[in-house]
N, C-alpha and C positions, 0 to 999 in steps of 0.2 A: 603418243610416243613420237620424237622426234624422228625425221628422217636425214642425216646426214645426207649433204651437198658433195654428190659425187666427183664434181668438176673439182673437189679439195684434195691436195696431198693427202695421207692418213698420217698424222703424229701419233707420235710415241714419247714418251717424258720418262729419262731419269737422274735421278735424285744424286744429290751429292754424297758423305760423310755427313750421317746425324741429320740426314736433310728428308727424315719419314719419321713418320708415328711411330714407339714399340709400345705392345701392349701385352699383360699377362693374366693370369688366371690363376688362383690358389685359393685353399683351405682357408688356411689363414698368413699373417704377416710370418716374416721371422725374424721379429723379436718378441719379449717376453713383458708381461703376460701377453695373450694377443688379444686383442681389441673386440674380438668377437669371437661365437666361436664356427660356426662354418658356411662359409660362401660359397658361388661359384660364379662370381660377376668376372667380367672384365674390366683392365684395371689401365691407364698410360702410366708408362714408367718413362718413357721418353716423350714428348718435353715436357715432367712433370714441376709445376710451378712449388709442390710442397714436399721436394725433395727433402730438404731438411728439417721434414717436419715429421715428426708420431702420428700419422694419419688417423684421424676421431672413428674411419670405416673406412671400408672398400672405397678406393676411388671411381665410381662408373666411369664408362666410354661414352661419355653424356657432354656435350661442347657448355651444354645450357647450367649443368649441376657438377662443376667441380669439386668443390666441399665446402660444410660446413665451417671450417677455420676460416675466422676471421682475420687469421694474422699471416696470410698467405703472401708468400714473395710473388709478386708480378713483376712483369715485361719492365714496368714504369720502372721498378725498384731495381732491378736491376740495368737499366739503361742501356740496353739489349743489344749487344754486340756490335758496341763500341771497338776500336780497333786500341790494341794494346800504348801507342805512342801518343795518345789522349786523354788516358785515364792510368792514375796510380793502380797497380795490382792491390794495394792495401789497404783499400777505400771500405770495403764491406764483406767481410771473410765468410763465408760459408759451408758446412759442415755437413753435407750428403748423411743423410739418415741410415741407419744399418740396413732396413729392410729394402731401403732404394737402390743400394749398392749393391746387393745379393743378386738381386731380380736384374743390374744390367752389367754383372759380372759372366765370362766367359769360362768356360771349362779347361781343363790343360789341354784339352787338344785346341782349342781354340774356335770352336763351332758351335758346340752345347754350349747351352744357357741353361740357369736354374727354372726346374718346372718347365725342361725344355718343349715339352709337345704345345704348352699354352703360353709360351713367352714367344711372341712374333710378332713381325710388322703390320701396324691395320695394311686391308689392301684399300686400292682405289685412291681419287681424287681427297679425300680424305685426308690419307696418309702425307700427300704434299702440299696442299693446300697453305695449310699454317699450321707450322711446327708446335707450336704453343697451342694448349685450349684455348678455344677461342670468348677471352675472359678481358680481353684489350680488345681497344679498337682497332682497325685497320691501320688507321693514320693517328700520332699521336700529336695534338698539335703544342705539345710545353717543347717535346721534343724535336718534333720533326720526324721521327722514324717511322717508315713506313713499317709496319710487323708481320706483314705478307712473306711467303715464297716462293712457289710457281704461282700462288692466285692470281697476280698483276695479270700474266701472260695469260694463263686459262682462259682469264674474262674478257680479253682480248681476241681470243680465238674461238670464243665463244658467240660472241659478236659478229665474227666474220662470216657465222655458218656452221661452225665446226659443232658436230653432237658427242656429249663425253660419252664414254662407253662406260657403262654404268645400269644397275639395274635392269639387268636382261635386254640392255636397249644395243645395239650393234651402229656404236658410234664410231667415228673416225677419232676421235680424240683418243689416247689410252694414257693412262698413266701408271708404270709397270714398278712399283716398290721393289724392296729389297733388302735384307737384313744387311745392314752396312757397320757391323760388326765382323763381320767375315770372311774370310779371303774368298777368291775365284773358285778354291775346291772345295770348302763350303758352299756356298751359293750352289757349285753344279753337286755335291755330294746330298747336303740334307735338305735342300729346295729344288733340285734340277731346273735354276733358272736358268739356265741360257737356254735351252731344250724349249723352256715356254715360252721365251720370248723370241726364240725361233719361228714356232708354230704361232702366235700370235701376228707378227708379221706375217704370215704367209698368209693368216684368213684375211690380213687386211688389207693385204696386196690384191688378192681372190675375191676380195667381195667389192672393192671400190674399184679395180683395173686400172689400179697407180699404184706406183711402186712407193714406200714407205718413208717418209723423214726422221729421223734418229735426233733429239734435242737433248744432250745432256750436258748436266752441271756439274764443277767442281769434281768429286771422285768420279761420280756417276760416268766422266770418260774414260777413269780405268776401268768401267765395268763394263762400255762399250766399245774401247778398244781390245778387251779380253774376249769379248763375244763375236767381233770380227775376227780375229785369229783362229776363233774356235772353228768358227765357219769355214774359214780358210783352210785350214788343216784335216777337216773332211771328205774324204774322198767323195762321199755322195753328194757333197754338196758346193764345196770351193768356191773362188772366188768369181766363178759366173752364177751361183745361185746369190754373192752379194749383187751384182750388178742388176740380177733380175729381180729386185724384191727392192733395195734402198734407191732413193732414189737424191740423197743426201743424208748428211752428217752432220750437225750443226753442234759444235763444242762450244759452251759457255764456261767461261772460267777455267779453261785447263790446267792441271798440273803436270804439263808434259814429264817435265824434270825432277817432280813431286816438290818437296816444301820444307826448308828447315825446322820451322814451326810443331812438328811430330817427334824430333829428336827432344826438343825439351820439357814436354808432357809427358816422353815414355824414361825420357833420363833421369829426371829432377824432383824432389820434393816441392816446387814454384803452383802455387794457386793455377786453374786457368782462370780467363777471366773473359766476363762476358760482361762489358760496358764495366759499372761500378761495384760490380759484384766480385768477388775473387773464392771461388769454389774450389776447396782444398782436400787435399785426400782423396785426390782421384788417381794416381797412379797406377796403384795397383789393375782397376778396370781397364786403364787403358790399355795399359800390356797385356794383357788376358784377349784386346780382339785382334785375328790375326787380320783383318781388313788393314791394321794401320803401316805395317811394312808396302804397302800398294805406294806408301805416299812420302818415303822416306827421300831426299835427294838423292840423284843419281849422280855420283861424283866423278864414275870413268867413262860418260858419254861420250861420242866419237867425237863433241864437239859439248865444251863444259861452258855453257852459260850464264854458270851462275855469280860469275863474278868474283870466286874464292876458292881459294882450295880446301877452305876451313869454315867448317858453319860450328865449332865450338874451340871454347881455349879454360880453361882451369888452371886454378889458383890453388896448389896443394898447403901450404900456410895461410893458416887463415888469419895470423896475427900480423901478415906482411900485407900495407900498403894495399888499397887497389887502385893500383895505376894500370894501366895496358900492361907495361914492360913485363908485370909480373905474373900473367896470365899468359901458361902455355898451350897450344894448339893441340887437340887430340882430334882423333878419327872419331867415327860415328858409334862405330862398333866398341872403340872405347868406353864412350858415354852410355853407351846402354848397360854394357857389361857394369862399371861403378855404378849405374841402377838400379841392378837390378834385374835387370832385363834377359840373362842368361837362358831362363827356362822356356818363356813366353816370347816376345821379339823374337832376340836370335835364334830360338827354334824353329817359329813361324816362318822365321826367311828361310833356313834352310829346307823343311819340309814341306811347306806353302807353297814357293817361290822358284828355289835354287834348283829342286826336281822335277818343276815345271817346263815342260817344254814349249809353254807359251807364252813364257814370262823369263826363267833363267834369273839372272842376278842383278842385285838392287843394292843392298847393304854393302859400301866400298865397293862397288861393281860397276859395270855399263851401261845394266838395264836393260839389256837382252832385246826381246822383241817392244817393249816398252818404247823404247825410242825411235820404234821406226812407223813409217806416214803406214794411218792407218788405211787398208785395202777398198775404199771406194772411190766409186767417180768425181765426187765433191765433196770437198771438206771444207765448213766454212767455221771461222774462228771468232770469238766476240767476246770482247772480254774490256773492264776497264782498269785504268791505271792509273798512276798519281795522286795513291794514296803510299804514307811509310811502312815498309813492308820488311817482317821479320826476315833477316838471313843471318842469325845466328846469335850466339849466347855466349858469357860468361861467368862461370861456376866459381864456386867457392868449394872446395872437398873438406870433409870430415869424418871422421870416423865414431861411431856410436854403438853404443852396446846393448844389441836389442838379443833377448830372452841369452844371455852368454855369452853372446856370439859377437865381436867386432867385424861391425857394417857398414863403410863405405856409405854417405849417401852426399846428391848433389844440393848443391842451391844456388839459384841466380845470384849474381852478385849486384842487389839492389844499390848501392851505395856508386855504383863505377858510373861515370859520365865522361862523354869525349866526344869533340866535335871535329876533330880532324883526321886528315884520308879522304875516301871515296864513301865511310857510310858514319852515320849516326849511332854513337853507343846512349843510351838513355836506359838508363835504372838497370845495367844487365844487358840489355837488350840490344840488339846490331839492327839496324835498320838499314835500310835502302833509303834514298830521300829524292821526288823528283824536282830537280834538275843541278843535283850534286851526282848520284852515281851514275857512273860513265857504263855502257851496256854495252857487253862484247859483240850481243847477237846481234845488234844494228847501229852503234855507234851513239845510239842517244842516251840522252839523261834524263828517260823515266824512271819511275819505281814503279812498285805491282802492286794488286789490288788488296792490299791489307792483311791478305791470308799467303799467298800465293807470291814470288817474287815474278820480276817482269821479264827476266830470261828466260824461265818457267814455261810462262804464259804463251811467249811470244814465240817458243821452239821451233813452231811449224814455219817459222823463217827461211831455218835451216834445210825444212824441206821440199819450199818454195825454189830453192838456187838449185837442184837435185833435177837435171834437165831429164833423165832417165825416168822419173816420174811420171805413172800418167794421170796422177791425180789432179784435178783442177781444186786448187786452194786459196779460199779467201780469206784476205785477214782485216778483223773489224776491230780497231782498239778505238776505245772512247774516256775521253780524260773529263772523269766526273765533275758537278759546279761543286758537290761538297766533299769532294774524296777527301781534302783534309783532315775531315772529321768524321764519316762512316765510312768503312769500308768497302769498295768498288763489288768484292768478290762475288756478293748476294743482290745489291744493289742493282746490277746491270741488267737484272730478272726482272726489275721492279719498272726502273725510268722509262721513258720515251725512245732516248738512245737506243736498249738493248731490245725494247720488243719491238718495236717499230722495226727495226732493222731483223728478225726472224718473221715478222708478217711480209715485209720485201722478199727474201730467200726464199717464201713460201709460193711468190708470185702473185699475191694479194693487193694488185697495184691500186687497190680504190682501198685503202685501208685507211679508218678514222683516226687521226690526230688527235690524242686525249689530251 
């Protein structure tokens, strides 16, 4: 058994949106006949490569026996998360299987999952390693795509010393999962994760006598800016049990300001699309998790970034032209309502969110505690940029007549293209472009990392100039050699840039150059 190198910080790692294993456990499938007739294996439902497929059996938790099917969509096949302004959405449609869509559908409260006692996240290194079974290679070389997530860095910090914590071993390394399907009051309601990853820092503050570094990706900093608050608003605990226990905050990828990009997968009938794939009929799942309001733009911040006042505009004639001129501007909340979105979204905001007193309002709001530098001594920020980044959409409206009823539904307007202004419209889509749009929050003409816009990203600018602050804030932005072509947002986990730069943070100064 390893002995972790005490003279090391202790990390902690978490995960973005969709950036963990789920897995589940049932009877059987549900659809008809079932395939078998009773199991009780565990099964990936997230990230399963044969989602669209009738599975021949139970899919094991087996990296080495995915399935039988020979006709299995892979990493390759899909060209694996491709950034939307390099690939057609309409290159290879794809059709989520009934039984796949059940098991990662959410309940009207928005917490429950089907078969919910066996439907959850693997834990451990496992769980963020590599989203996908590991059925690809690491490095693909037709591609180029690295297919990793945290692994780059793990193996990294594994190298330096660092011991995972992992099979009863009392390692410095942790990696804390998380159902990222579910808002803050899930998470503490049917998991009491912040409670655990409370008490997990403490033993690991107690057992190494260092105070602990916080590494999160992507969402994973609204779920540790939610867990600092939480702290904070403790009476027993406040913001001197932060200072005695973190000893840093290291934010990868933030969505200070959250991300246009969540308005048009909870609005829209639009495929999402990952590389050349275009996976369809997802909406409904997505509305169902209330995690995704966490990531909504925040459009009345004390200081609006994003470069617009408007991240959608619709075209109620659909027989009229798509030019710009005929595409009008709606609200956020508009878009979700044509939706759809009335029961699930907008309820989650207001239930989830609005009667949070740790969060308050997001949907056409300020963003409450959201926007403000979160409560430790050091917050360092690393993120890259100067890839085209979503910041908003154009709809086409229709009305259809589903079981009686006339329903409203959205659809990009594939057809619209426009090169002038401050952004890029292509197929529908509004992009950022770096060194065409002009950026409030520091005057430059970056874009953001493919997922995320660069206002976003770059927020803690804003509370850098905040001389009242006593948080010391570093800000790391790195303009990728392929941003062009893959997206910065998961990338900066993977390159030299992004680890190499948390191994320095870490004060790791003899750290090997890969």
């Amino acid at each position: 058994m390893a002995t972790p190198n005490q003279e090391l910080y202790p990390v902690i790692l978490i995960h973005g949106i969709s950036g963990s294993r789920l897995i589940s456990k049932q009877t059987v499938f549900p659809i008809e006949p079932p395939p078998i007739s009773k199991v009780e294996e565990e099964y990936p439902i997230w990230l399963n490569l044969l989602m669209s497929s009738r599975p021949a059996r139970p899919i094991p938790n087996d990296d080495a026996e995915i399935n039988s099917n020979p006709e299995k969509v892979t990493l390759k096949t899909l060209g694996w998360n491709l950034p939307d302004a390099t690939i057609s959405s309409r290159t290879l449609p794809i059709t989520p299987a009934p039984w796949w869509k059940t098991q990662m559908t959410l309940g009207v409260d928005g917490i429950t999952a089907f078969n919910d006692e066996d439907n959850h996240p693997v834990e451990g290194f496992k769980a963020i390693e590599r989203i996908a079974p590991d059925i690809e290679p690491d490095f693909d070389p037709e591609t180029g795509k690295d297919n990793r997530y945290f692994a780059a860095l793990i193996e990294k910090l594994v190298e330096q010393g660092y011991v995972k914590n992992e099979n009863n071993n009392q390692g410095n390394l942790v990696a804390f999962p998380y159902d990222w399907r579910v808002s803050p009051k899930g998470l503490n309601e049917k998991y009491d994760y912040f409670n655990k990853l409370k008490k997990e820092i403490q033993k690991q503050r107690e057992y190494n006598q260092k105070r602990v570094v916080i590494i999160a990706h992507s969402m994973g900093n609204r779920v540790t800016q939610y867990f600092l608050q939480w702290v904070k608003n403790k009476k027993e605990l406040g913001e001197e049990w932060i200072h005695e226990n973190i000893e840093r905050y290291i934010a990868v990828s933030p969505p200070w300001l959250g991300g246009p990009l969540a308005i048009r997968f909870l609005g829209s009938d639009d495929p999402i699309v990952l590389g050349k794939a275009a996976i369809k009929d997802l909406k409904s799942v997505i509305q169902s998790y209330s995690s995704v309001p966490w990531l909504l733009p925040i459009t009345k911040a004390p200081q609006a970034f994003l470069n617009t006042e408007h991240f959608a505009f619709v075209k109620e004639n659909s027989k009229a032209p798509s030019t710009i001129n005929n595409f009008q501007p709606k609200t956020i909340r508009d878009i979700l309502t044509d939706g759809g979105a009335e029961q699930t979204t907008l309820k989650y905001q207001q239930e989830h969110y609005q009667n949070d007193n740790l969060i308050r309002s997001i949907v056409d709001g300020d963003g409450g505690k959201l926007v403000e530098c979160p409560p430790v001594q050091k917050l360092d920020v690393i993120y890259a940029y100067g890839t085209p980044t979503h910041v908003g959409a154009y709809y086409i409206s229709s009305v259809e007549e589903i079981d009686g009823e006339q329903t409203k539904s959205l659809r990009v307007a594939a057809d619209l293209n426009d090169t002038g202004g401050n952004f890029l419209v292509k197929e529908g889509i509004r992009f950022e472009i770096e060194g065409t749009t002009t950026q409030l929050i520091d005057g430059s003409t970056h874009s953001g990392d493919g997922i995320v816009p660069y206002g976003s990203l770059a927020y803690h600018k804003h509370w850098q100039k905040d001389k009242s602050l006593k948080t010391e804030i570093g800000d790391y932005g790195f303009q990728l050699s392929d941003a062009a072509t893959y997206p910065g947002h998961e990338e900066i986990l993977k390159v030299n840039q992004g680890t190499n730069k948390i191994l320095e943070l870490l004060e790791l100064s003899t750290f090997k150059l890969a």
